[in-house]
N, C-alpha and C positions, 0 to 999 in steps of 0.2 A: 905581208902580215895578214894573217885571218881575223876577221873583227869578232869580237866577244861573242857575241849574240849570236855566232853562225857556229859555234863551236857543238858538237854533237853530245848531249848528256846521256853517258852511259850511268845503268844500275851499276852501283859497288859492286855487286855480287854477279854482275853479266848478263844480270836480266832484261825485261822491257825497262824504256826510260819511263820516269814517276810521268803522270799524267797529272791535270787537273791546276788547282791553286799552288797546291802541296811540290809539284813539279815545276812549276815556275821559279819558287822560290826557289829550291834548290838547284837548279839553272842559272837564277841571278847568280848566286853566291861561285859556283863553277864556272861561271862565265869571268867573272871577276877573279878570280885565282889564279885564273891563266894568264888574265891582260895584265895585269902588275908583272909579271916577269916580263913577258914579253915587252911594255912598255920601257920597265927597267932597262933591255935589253937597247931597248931602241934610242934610248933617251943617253944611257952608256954610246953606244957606238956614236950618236949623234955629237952628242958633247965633246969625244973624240975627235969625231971627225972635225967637229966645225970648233975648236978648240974652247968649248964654254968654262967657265969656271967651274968647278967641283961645289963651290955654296951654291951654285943655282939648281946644279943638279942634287945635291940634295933635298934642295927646300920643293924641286918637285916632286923629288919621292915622297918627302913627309905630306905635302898637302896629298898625293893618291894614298898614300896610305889611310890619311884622316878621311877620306874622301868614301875609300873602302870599309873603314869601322862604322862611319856612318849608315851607310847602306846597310852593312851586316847588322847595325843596332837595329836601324827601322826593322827591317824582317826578322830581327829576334822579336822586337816589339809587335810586330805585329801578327806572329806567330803565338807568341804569347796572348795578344790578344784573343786572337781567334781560338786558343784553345781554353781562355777564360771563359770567352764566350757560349762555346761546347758545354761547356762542365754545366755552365750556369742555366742554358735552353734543360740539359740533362737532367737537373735537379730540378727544376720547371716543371719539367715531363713527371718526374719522380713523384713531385709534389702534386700534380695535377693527379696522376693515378692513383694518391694515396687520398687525398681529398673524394676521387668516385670512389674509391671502396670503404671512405666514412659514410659516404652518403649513402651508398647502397645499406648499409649496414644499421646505419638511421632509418631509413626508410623498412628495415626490414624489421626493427622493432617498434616502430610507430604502427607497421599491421598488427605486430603482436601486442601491441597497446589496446589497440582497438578491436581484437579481439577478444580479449579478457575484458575490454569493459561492457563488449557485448552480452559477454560471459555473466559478467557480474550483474546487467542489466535484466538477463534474465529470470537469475537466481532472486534480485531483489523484486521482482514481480512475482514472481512464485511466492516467495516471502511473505510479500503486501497481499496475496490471494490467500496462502495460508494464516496470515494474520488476523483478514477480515473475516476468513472464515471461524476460526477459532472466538472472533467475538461475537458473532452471529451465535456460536453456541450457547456460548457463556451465556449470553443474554437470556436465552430460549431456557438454560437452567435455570439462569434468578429468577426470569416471570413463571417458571413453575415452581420453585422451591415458594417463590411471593403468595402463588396461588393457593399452594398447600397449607403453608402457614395462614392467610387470609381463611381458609377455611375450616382451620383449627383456631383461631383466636375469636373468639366470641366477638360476635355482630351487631350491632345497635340495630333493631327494629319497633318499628310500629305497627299495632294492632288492636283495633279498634278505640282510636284515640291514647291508646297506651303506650307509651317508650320504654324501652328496657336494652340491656344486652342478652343476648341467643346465642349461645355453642352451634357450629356450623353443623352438625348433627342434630341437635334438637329443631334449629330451624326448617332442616330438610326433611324431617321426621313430619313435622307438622302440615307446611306444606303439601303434602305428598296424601295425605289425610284428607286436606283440605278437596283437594285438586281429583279426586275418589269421590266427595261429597258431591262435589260441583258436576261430576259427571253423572249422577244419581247413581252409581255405585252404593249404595246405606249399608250394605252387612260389612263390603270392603273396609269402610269409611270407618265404621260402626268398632270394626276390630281394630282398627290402625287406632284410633283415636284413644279409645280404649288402653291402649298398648303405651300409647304415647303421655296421659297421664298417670299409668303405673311408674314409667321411667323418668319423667320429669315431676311430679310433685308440686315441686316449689317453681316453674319455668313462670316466665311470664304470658306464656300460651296457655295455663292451665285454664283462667276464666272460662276464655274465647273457647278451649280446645271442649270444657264441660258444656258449653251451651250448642255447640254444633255437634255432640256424641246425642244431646236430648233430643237435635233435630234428625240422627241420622237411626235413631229409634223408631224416631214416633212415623219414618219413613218405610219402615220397614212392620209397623202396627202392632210395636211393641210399646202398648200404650203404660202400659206398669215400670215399666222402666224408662220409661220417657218420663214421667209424672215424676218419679222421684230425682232422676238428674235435672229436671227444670228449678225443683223445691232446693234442690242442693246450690246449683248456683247463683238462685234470687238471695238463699241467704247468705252463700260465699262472698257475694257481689253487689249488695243494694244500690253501687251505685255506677255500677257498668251501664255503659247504654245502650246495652241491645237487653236492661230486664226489660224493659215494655214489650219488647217480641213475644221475649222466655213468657209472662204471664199468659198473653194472648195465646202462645202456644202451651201454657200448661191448661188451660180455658179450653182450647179446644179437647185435650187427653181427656181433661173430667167430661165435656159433654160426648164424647165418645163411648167414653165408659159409662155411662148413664148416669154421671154425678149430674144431674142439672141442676140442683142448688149449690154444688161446690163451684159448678162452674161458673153461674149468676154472681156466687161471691168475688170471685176473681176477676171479672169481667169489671166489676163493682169497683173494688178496688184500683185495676189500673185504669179507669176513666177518671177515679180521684188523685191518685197521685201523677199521672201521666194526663193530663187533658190532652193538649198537645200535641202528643205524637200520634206517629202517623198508624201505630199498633192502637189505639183508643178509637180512633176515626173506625178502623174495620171490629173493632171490639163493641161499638155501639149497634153495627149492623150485627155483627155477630149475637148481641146479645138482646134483639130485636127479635131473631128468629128461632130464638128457644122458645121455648114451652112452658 
């Protein structure tokens, strides 16, 4: 009798015998299919021969047969196992590969996240530069639009102890006249000034503007018209404080002009009403070295 295990597995189909796990199993199983006849056979003649009862020989067939289902269950079982096993490593794999091409895939818009926010980052710099720039204008518009209006809205100034409001034209009118005088310019002066009381009238430069046109005369040795704008603003202004100059200066036009008694009068005059000042002090010498 040839024992199970030595029996040769052929492929159903005439091929090589299965190799591997896969070939064992189905080895077991062929191995086993042959010995139960064979046993039968042996267990038959045996029982025969040696006269056993037929319940004994039975009840060995039925334990190899349970004997047989057993085996054959474990290798269905564990066949079954191992191809749960496959499926489940499979779906593992599956899962695993499907997982790297979320990740890749995450990863591939997290760069394009942070490109756009680079993106964005730029644009909102440009922005904030365009921003700043746009208030820097603005600004540079209202301190001129400020300026222009400042220089059209009449000015509060003082001049010679006097306050009023000045039109930014008439102030710069005047000035400008002034600033001619102060450079001994006197014809320059002499016309601006001139000019500047035809156009203003009623300004609050007008005093100031007549008693410096008398000085910008009498600088130029227009004594007759020095003489009468002095006369004009002592009576315009008796109580401006530069009449004490004006007299001393109209003092000097008459002795010029060879009034020496008009001039003694006037000299006269501002020592009395002006002790004082500082036009009397040169008014007393002045009026020492006439004739």
């Amino acid at each position: 009798m040839v024992p199970p295990g030595s029996l040769p597995l052929a492929s159903p189909r005439g091929g090589r015998p299965p190799t591997g796990r896969q070939g064992r199993a189905r080895g077991a199983k062929l191995g086993w299919s042959v010995c139960v006849p064979l046993l039968w056979c042996a267990l038959t003649g045996t029982a025969h021969a040696q006269l056993f009862p037929d319940n004994e020989a039975r009840k060995a067939i039925v334990e190899l047969r349970a004997t047989v289902e057993r085996h054959d269950k474990q290798l269905g079982d564990a066949a079954a196992a191992q191809a749960a096993m496959a499926a489940a490593q499979k779906e593992l794999l599956d899962q695993i590969a499907q997982l790297k091409r979320s990740l890749l895939d995450l990863n591939n818009q997290i760069e394009q996240l942070r490109a756009e926010l680079a993106r964005q980052r730029g644009s909102d710099e440009q922005l904030a530069r365009e921003v700043a720039e746009l208030q820097r204008r603005q600004k540079d518009i209202a301190q001129g639009v400020d300026d222009r209006i400042r220089k059209l809205e009449p000015q509060k100034v003082s001049v010679d102890g006097k306050e009023f409001l000045a039109d930014a034209e008439e102030k710069r009118q005047y000035e400008e006249a002034f600033a001619q005088l102060r450079g001994g310019d006197f014809a320059a002066a002499g016309t601006a000034l001139a000019a500047f009381m035809r156009r203003w009238p009623d300004s609050g430069y007008a005093d100031s503007a007549r008693f410096w046109l008398g000085n910008a005369q009498y600088g130029r040795r227009e004594l007759k018209e020095a003489l009468a704008t002095f006369r004009a603003f002592i009576a315009a202004a008796p109580q401006h404080p530069r009449v004490p100059e004006a007299m001393l200066a109209l003092a000097n036009c008459q002795a010029e002009s060879k009034d020496t008694k008009g001039a003694r009068a006037t000299l006269g005059e501002l020592l009395k009403k002006y002790p004082q000042s500082e036009a009397a002090q040169a008014g007393k010498e002045r009026l020492a070295a006439l004739k």
